[in-house]
Steps between C-alpha positions, in 0.01 A plus 500: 500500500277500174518757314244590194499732275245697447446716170144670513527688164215660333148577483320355765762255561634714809156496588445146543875418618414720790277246594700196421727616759278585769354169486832341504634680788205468696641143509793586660697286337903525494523691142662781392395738237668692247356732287560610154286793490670678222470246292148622241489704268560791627883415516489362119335839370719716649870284537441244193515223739290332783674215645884581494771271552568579867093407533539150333810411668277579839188296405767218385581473866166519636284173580240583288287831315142676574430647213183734443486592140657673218425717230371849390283623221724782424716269341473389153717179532628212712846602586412604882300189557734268339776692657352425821293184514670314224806544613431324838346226309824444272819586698331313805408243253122472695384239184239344701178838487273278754143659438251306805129527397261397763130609582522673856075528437206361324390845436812619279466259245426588150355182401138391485498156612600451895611194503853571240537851723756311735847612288792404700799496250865641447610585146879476476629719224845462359664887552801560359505355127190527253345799357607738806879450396535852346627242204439684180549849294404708233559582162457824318277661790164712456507473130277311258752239518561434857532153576505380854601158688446391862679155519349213747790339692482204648805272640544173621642648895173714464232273409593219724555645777168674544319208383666307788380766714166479405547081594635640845211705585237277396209334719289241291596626116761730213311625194779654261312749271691605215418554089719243370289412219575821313851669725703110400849598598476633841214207528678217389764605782204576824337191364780269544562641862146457585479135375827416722384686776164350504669122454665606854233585688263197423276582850395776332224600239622642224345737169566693183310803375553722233478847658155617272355152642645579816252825549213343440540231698609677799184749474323203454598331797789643699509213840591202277885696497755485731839626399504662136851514333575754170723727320522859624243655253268241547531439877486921500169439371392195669567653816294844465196229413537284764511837728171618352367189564588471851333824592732792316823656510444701802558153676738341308856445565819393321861394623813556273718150588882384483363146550847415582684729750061572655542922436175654428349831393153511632220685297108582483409499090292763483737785386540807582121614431550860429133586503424442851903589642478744817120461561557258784252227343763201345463174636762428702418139510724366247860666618377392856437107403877551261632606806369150677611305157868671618408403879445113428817490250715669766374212786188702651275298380268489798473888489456521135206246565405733780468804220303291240271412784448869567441593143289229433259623855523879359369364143254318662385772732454724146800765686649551128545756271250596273673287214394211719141610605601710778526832650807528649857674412824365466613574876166387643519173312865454633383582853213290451743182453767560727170508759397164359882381617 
């Protein structure tokens, strides 16, 4: 039997995970579900800890992670999310953070002119090296002479790998987007792996952006991309674009890769929105279409097309939350698509 697991943490991540997994089981599918419930913040406030070392070794032998969201306001620094979320990322080794962006309706799109609406893309953002390391320290602390360093890493394992990843993925075309005019050590080494790479895959159309170019030109016409390929601080940012783009984070989805051994952790982006937590009005949308991402990588992918078709007839109908137009609450809007199925 499959077994995921599923970690709903905080905010309105419980919330939406609710849904995720009603929509799932209503497929009655052979899976089995373990949950992590204790894992938020809750458990980090009052025990110093969220995810302990029992907890990992679990997950490590589960087929794959629903994850809701995590974070709190009530603390000041990054220790329970990194404790938590970054930790999966790095002692899993998930390098490949697979961000999907596609339109799911004409109506959601920010942009002016119809006809470059259409965005159906995938940034693939390195993430275990760059900026997100923890590399770094600093020296003589809250004084007028503190001095502070955050150290990009990049490595030759890292780099090519996910850049061959990207190549894997792709339909029609790679664009790497980097700032290699101005960052030349770490650029020297991704653009030597994406020349190589690119002289392998010949069938394919290839690009270069600098990341600044790289904004405007997706803004300016998102369709003409396929699969985007960047560092983690770059592809972080890419990837919260390209969600705006397609219609906002409410709908947007992420998956946390070992491209190698297939594990996943399965994610909507949009946090843990404090503001709106308990009031029964998050869209559920995007932990219900990452839990069809998980469906098609686990070999369901006829009922994961079966849930995007739903979504896509509940956006259509206008039976969203008001963050998409609608009226409707987070169970109603879960109800509504497990209807549509």
């Amino acid at each position: 039997m499959t077994t995921i697991a599923v970690i709903p943490g905080d905010g309105i991540g419980p919330e939406v995970v609710e849904q995720a997994l009603d929509t799932v089981e209503a497929l009655g599918l052979d899976l089995d579900f373990e949950r992590f419930d204790h894992v938020n913040a809750e458990t980090f406030l009052s025990e110093g800890t969220a995810l302990s070392d029992a907890d990992f070794d679990r997950i490590r032998k589960t087929d794959g992670v629903l994850l809701g969201a995590v974070g709190d306001a009530r603390l000041t620094h990054t220790d329970y999310a990194r404790s938590v979320l970054l930790r999966l990322r790095f002692d899993l080794d998930l390098y490949v953070n697979y961000r999907p962006a596609k339109l799911l309706n004409d109506r959601l799109s920010p942009l002016r002119d119809e006809t470059r609406r259409a965005i159906d893309c995938v940034v693939v953002r390195e993430n275990t090296e760059g900026l997100y390391a923890g590399v770094g320290g600093v020296l003589r602390p809250e004084t007028p002479y503190e001095m502070t360093m955050d150290a990009e890493i990049n490595t030759h394992h890292g780099v090519s790998r996910i850049i061959d990843y990207a190549f894997s993925i792709a339909r029609r075309s790679v664009c790497m987007v980097d700032k290699s005019n101005a960052v030349r050590f770490g650029g020297r080494l991704w653009q030597r792996h994406w020349r190589e790479a690119a002289d392998r895959h010949p069938h394919l159309e290839t690009s270069h952006l600098y990341v600044d170019a790289a904004v405007m030109k997706l803004v300016e016409d998102p369709t003409r991309y396929d699969v985007i390929v960047a560092n983690n601080s770059h592809g972080d940012i890419l990837s919260d674009l390209t969600s705006q783009l397609a219609g906002g984070l409410g709908t947007s989805i992420s998956a946390n890769i070992n491209g190698d051994t297939g594990f996943g952790l399965y994610e909507p982006v949009h946090g843990t929105a404090p503001d709106i937590a308990g009031q029964g009005v998050a869209n559920p949308i995007g932990a219900i279409l990452s839990a069809a991402l998980m469906l098609e990588r686990l070999g369901h992918a006829e009922q994961a097309g079966a849930v995007r078709r739903a979504v896509d007839e509940v956006i259509e109908a206008g039976r969203t939350t008001p963050d998409l137009g609608g009226t409707l609450g987070t169970r109603d809007v879960g109800a509504a698509i497990r209807a549509a199925l």
